[in-house]
VOPAGU-2260 file (C-alpha; in pm, 1 decimal, decimal comma):
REM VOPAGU-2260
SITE   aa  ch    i         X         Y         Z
SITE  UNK   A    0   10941,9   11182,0   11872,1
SITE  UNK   A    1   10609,2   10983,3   11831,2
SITE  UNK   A    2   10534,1   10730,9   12098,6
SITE  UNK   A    3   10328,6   10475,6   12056,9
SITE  UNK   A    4    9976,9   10479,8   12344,0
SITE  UNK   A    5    9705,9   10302,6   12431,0
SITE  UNK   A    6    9404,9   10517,4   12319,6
SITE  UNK   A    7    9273,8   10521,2   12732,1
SITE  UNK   A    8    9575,7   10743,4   12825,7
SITE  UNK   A    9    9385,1   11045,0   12607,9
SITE  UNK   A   10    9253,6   11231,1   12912,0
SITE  UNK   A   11    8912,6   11361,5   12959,5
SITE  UNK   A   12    8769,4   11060,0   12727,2
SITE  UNK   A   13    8569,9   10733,8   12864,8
SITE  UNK   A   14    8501,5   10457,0   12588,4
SITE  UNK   A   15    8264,8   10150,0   12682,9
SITE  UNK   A   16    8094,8    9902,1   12416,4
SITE  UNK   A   17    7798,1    9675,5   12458,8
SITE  UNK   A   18    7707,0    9439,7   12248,3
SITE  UNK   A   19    7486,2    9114,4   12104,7
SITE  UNK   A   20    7717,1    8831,2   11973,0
SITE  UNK   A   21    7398,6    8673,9   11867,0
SITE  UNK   A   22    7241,7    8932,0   11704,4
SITE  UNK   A   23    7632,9    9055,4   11583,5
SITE  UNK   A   24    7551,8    9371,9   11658,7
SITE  UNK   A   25    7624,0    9685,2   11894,8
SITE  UNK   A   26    7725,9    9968,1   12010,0
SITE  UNK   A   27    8050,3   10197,7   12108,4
SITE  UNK   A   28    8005,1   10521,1   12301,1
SITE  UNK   A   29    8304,0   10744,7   12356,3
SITE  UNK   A   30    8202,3   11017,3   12652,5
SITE  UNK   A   31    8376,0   11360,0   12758,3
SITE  UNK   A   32    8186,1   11465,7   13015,6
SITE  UNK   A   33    8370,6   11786,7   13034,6
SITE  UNK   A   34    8243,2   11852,8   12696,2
SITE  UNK   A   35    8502,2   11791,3   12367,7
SITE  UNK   A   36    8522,3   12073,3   12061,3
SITE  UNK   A   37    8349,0   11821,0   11786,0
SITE  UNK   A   38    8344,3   11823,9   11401,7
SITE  UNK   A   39    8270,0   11591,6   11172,6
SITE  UNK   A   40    8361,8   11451,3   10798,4
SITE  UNK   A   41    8098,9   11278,7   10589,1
SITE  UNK   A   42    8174,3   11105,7   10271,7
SITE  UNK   A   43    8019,7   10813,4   10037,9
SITE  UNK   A   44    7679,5   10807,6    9962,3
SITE  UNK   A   45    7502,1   10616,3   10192,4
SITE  UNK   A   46    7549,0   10809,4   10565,1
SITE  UNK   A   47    7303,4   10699,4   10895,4
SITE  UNK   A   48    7407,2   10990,6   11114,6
SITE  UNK   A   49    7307,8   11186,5   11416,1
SITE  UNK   A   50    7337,6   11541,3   11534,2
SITE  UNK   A   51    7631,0   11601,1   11267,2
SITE  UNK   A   52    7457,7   11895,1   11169,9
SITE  UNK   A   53    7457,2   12034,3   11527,1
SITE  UNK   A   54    7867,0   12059,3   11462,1
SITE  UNK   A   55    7896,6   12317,3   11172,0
SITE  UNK   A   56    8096,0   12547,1   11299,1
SITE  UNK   A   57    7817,0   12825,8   11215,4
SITE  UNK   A   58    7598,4   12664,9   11497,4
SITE  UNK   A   59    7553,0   12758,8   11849,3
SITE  UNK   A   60    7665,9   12461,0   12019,4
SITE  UNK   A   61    8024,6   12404,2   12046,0
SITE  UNK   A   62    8101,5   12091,7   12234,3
SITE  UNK   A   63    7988,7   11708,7   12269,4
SITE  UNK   A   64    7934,7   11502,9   12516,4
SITE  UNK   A   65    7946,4   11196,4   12375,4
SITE  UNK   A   66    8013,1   11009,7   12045,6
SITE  UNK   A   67    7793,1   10690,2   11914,5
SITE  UNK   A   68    7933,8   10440,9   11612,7
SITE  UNK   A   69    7687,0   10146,4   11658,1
SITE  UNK   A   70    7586,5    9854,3   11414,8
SITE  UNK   A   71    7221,8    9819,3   11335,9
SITE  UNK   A   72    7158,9   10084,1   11016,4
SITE  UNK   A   73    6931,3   10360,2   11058,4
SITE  UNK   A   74    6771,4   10158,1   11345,3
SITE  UNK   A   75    7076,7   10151,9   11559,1
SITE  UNK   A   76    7055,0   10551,6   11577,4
SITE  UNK   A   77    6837,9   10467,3   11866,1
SITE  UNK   A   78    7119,7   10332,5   12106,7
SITE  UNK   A   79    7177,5   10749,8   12092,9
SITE  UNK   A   80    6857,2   10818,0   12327,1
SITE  UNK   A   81    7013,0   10541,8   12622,2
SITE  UNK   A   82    7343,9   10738,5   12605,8
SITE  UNK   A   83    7140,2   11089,4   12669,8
SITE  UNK   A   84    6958,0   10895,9   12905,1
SITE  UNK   A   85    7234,6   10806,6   13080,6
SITE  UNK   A   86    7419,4   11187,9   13082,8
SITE  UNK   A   87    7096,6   11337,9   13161,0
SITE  UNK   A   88    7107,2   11134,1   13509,7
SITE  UNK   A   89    7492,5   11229,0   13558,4
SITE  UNK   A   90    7407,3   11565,2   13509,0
SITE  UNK   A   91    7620,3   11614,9   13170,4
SITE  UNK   A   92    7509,8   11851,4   12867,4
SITE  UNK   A   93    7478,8   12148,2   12765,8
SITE  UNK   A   94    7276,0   12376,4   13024,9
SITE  UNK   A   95    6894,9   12513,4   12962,6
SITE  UNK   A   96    6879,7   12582,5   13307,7
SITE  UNK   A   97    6502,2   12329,1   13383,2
SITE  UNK   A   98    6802,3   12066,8   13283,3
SITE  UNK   A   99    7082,9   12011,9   13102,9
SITE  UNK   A  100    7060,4   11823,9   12701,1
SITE  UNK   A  101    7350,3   11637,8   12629,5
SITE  UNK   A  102    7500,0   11668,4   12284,3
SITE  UNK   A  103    7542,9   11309,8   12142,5
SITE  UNK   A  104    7677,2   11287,5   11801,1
SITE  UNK   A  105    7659,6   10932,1   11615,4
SITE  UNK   A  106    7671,5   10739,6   11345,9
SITE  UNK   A  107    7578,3   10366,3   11215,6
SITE  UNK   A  108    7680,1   10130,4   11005,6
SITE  UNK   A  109    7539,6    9860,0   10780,0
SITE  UNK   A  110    7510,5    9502,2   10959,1
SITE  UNK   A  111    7205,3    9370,3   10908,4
SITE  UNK   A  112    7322,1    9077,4   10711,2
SITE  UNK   A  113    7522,0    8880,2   10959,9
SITE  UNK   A  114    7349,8    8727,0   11252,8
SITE  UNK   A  115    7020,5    8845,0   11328,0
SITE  UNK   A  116    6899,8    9113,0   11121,2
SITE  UNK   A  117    6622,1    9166,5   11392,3
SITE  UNK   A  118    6875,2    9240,1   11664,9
SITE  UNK   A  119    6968,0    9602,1   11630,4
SITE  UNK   A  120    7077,2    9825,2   11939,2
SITE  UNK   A  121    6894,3   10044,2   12139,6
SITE  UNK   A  122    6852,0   10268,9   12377,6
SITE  UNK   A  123    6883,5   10002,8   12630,5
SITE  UNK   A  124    7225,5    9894,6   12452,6
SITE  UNK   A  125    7351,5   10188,2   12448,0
SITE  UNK   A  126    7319,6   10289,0   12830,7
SITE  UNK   A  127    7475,9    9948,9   12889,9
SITE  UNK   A  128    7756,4   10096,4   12688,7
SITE  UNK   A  129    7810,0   10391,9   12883,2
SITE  UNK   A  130    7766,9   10193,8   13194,1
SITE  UNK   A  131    8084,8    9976,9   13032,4
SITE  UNK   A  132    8260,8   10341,4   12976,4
SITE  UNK   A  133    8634,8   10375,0   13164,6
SITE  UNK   A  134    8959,5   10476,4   13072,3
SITE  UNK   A  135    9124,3   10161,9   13166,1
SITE  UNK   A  136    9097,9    9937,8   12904,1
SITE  UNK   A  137    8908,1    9930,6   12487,6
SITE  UNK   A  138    8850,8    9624,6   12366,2
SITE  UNK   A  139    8910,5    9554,0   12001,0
SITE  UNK   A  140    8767,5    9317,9   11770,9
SITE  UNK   A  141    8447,3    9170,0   11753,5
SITE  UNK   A  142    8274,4    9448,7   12002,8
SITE  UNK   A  143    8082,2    9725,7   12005,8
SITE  UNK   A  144    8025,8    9879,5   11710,0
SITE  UNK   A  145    8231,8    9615,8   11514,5
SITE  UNK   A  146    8053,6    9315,4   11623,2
SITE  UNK   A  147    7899,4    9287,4   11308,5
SITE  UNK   A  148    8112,4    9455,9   11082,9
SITE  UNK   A  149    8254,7    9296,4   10736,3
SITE  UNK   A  150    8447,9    9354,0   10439,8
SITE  UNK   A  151    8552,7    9241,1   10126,4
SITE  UNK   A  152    8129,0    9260,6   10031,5
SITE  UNK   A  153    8216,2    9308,7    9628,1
SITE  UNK   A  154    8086,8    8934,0    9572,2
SITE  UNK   A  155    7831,0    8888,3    9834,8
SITE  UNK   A  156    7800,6    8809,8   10167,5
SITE  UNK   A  157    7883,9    8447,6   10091,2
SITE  UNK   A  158    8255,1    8612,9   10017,2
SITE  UNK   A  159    8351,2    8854,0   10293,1
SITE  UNK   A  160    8579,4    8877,9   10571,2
SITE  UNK   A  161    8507,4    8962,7   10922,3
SITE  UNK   A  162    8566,4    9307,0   11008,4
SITE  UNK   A  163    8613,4    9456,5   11330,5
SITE  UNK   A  164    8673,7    9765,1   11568,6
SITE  UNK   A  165    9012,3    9872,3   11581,5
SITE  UNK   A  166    9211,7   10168,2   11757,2
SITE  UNK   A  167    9582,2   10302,7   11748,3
SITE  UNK   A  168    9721,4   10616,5   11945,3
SITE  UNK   A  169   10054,8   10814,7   11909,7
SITE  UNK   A  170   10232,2   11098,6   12201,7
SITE  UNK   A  171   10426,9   11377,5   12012,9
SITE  UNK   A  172   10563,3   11600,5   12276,6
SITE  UNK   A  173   10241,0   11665,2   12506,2
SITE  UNK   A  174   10009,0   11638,2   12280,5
SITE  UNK   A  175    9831,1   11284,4   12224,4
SITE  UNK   A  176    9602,0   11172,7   11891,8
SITE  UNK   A  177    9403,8   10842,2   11896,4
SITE  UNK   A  178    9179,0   10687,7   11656,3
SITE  UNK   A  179    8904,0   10445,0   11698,9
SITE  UNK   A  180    8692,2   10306,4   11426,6
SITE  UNK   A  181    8461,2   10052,0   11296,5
SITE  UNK   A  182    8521,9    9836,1   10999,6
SITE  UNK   A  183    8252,5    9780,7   10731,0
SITE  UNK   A  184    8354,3    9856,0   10379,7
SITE  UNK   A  185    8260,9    9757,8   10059,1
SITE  UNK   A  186    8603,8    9707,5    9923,2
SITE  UNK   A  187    8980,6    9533,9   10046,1
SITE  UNK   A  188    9185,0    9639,7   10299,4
SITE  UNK   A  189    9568,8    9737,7   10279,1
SITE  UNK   A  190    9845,5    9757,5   10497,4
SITE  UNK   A  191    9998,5   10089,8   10316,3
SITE  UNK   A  192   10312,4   10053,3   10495,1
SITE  UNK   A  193   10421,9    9721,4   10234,6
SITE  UNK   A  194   10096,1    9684,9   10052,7
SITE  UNK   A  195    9971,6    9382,7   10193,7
SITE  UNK   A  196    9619,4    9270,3   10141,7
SITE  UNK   A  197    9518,0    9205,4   10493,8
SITE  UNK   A  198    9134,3    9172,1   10383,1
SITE  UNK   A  199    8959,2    9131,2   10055,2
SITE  UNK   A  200    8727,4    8959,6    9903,8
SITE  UNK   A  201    8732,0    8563,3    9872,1
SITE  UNK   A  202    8728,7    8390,1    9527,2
SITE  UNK   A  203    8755,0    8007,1    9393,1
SITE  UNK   A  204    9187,0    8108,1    9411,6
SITE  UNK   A  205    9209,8    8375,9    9667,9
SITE  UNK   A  206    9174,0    8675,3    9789,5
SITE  UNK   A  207    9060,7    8953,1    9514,4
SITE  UNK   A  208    9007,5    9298,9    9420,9
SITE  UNK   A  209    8732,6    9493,7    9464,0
SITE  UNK   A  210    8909,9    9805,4    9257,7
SITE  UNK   A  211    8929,7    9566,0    8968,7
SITE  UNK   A  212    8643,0    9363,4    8983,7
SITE  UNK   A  213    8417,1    9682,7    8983,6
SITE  UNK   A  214    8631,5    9831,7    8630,1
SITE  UNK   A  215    8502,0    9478,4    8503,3
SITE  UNK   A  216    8137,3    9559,2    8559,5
SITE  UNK   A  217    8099,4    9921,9    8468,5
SITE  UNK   A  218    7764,8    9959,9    8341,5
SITE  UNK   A  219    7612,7    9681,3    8533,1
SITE  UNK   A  220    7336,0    9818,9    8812,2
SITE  UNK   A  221    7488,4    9628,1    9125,4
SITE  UNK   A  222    7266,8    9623,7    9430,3
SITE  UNK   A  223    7577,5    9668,5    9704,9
SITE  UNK   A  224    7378,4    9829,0    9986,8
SITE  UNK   A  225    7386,6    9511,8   10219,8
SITE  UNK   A  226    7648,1    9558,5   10444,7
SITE  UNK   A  227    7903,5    9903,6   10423,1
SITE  UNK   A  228    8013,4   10178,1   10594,5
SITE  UNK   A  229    8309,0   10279,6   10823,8
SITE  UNK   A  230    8269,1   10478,3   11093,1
SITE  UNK   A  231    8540,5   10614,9   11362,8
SITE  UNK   A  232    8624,8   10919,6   11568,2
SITE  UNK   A  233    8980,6   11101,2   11631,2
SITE  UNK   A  234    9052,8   11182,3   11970,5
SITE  UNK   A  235    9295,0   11403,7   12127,0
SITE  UNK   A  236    9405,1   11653,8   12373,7
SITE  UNK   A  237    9493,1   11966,4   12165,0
SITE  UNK   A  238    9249,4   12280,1   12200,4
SITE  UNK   A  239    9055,0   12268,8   11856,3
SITE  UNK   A  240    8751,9   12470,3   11760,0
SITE  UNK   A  241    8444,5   12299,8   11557,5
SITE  UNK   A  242    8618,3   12445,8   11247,8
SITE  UNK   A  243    8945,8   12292,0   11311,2
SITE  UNK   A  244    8824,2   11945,0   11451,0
SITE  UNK   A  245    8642,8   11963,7   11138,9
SITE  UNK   A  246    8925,5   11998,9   10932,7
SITE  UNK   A  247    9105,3   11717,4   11166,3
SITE  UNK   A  248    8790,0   11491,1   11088,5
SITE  UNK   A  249    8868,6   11561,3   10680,2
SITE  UNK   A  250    9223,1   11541,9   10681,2
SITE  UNK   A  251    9153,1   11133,6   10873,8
SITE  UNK   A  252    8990,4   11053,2   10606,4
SITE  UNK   A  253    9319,2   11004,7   10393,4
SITE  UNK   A  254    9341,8   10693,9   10633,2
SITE  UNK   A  255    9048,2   10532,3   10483,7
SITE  UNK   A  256    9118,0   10603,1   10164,8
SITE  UNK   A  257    9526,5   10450,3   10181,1
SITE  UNK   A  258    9377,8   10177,1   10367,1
SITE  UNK   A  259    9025,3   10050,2   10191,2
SITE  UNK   A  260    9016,8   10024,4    9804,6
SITE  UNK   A  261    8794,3   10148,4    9732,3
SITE  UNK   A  262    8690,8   10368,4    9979,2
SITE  UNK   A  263    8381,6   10662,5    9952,4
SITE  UNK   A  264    8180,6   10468,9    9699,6
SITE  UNK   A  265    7842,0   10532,4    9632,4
SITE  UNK   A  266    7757,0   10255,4    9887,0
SITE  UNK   A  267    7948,9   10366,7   10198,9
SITE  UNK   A  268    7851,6   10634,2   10423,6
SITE  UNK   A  269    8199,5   10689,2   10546,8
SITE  UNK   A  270    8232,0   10910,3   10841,3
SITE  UNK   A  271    8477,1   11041,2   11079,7
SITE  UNK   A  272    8423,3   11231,3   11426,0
SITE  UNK   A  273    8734,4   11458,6   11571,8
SITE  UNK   A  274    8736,1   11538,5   11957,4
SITE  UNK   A  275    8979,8   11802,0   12124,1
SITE  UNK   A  276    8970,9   11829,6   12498,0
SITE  UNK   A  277    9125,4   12172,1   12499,9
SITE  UNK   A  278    9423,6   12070,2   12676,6
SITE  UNK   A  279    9740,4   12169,3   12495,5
SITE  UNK   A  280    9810,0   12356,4   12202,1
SITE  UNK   A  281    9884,6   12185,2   11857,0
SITE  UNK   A  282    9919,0   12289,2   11508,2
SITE  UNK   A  283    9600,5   12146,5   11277,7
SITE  UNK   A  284    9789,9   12048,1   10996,9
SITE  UNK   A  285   10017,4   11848,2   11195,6
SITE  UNK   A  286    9753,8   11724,3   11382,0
SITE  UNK   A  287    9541,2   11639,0   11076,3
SITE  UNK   A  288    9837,1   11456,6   10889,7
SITE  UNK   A  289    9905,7   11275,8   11252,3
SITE  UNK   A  290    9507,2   11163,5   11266,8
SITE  UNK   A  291    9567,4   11017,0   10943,5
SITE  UNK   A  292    9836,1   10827,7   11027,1
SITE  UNK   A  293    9670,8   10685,0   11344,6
SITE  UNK   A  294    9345,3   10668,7   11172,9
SITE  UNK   A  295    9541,5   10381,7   10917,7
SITE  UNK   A  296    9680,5   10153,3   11173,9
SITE  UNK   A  297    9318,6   10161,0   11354,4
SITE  UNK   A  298    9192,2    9985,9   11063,6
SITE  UNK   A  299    9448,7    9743,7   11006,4
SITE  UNK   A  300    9450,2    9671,9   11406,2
SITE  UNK   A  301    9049,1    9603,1   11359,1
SITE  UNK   A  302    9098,4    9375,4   11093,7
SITE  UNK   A  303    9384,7    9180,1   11245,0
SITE  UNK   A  304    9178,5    9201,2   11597,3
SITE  UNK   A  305    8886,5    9033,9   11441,9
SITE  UNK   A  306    8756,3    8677,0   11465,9
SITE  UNK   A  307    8491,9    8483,3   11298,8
SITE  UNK   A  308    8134,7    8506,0   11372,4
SITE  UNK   A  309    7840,4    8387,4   11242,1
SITE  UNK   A  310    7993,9    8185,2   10899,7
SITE  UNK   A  311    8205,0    8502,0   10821,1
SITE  UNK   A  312    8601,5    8427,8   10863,6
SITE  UNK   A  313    8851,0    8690,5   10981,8
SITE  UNK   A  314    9163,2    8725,5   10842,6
SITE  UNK   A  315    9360,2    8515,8   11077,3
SITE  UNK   A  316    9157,5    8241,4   11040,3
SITE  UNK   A  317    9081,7    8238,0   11444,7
């Protein structure tokens, strides 16, 4: 029988954020300093990552230390070098015996256009993230990594909704599943449970759709870079290799894709992480149909946690 958690109780796993409400931008770092079996999915065409590479399962490595999402575009890839900063000092990472290189996967998502485009994070951001890491408490919302995040972009800027991060964990027996994730797309979002619009797009009589408006315009060249891309991470405690968390990471995706219409365009650079701890053992598919399901009600929970910020409403109006 599932049981609803709170994504801290996942053991071996600390998550801190930092952030600049100014700037609405910043970063989310989720650390297993024992070391997590990592693999990644990648989708849409317009991916910032790091290190995702490193986690084919035909590579040496076979564990992370830590996971980034952080705002900022390509230029928030440098909160990455604070967070090996910081693991480097607490002695975490993979050995080379003259030190040991921590393994920090990441990616980054499209916020330049609210607040300060200037303000991105950095390494300096991202050790105050780790210094913010604990498994006592994740804030949702308007932090970290989904300071700056928006959605509902089909019209502009001058049209979205406030996104947010958002996270949601199940217990099925011993094994736990949580997922954590940024919100940034191009298009709506959906409660799949009843089909309500709990995000989209603002026009002159109410909320719209992205799915339809984009039918309307086929074969106009829209510029619809500013501003996409979801990013998130499973984590759990079953034993996974890179090939399996992979197929974890892959099988998540289904929870962007029920939950953001559209989802994968050619303008997001949607991209899902999957950690396993090692400690019980799970089957995949179950797990991967379970990450799904998790994965979904981390969206909608970062869209209803949201608030406005700089001239972009949430979806509660608060």
């Amino acid at each position: 029988m599932n049981r609803e958690i709170s994504i801290n109780e996942i053991d071996g796993f600390l998550i801190g954020h930092d952030q600049d409400m100014q700037g609405a931008t910043g970063v989310t770092v989720i650390i297993c300093p024992q070391g997590a079996s990592t693999g990644v999915d990648v989708r849409g065409g317009a991916p910032g990552t790091r290190e995702t590479d490193l986690l084919n399962p035909t590579n040496l490595v076979d564990k992370a230390h830590a996971v980034m999402l952080a705002g900022g575009s390509a230029f928030g890839l440098d909160g990455a070098s604070g967070i090996m900063r910081y693991l480097e000092e607490k002695g975490i990472g993979f050995d080379v015996e003259v030190t040991k290189v921590p393994i920090v996967c990441g990616a980054v998502l499209f916020d330049l256009t609210v607040g300060d485009w200037r303000a991105r994070p950095d390494g300096e951001m991202g050790y105050r993230a780790c210094l913010n890491a604990s498994n006592r408490s994740c804030p949702r919302g308007n932090v970290g990594a989904g300071t700056g995040a928006t959605v509902g972009k089909i019209l502009g800027m001058e049209r979205a909704v406030k996104g947010g991060l958002g996270t949601c964990a199940v217990q099925v027996g011993d094994v736990k599943i949580g997922a954590i994730v940024a919100v940034n797309c191009l298009g709506d979002v959906i409660d799949p449970s009843d089909g309500t619009v709990v995000a989209a797009c603002r026009t002159d009589s109410g909320p719209g759709n992205t799915e339809d408006i984009l039918s309307q315009s086929m074969g106009e060249n829209k510029n619809l870079l500013a501003g996409n891309t979801t990013i998130g991470a499973i984590l759990t405690n079953a034993e996974l290799t890179k090939a399996q968390a992979t197929k974890v990471a892959s099988m998540a995706q289904n929870g962007y894709a029920r939950t953001m219409r559209p989802a994968h365009t050619l303008f997001d650079g949607d991209t899902i992480f999957a950690m396993g701890t090692g400690e019980v053992q799970a089957d995949v598919s179950s797990l991967g149909a379970i990450a799904a399901r998790v994965m979904e009600r981390a969206v909608i929970d970062g869209i209803r946690s949201a608030r406005d910020l700089c001239g972009v409403p949430s979806a509660t109006g608060k």
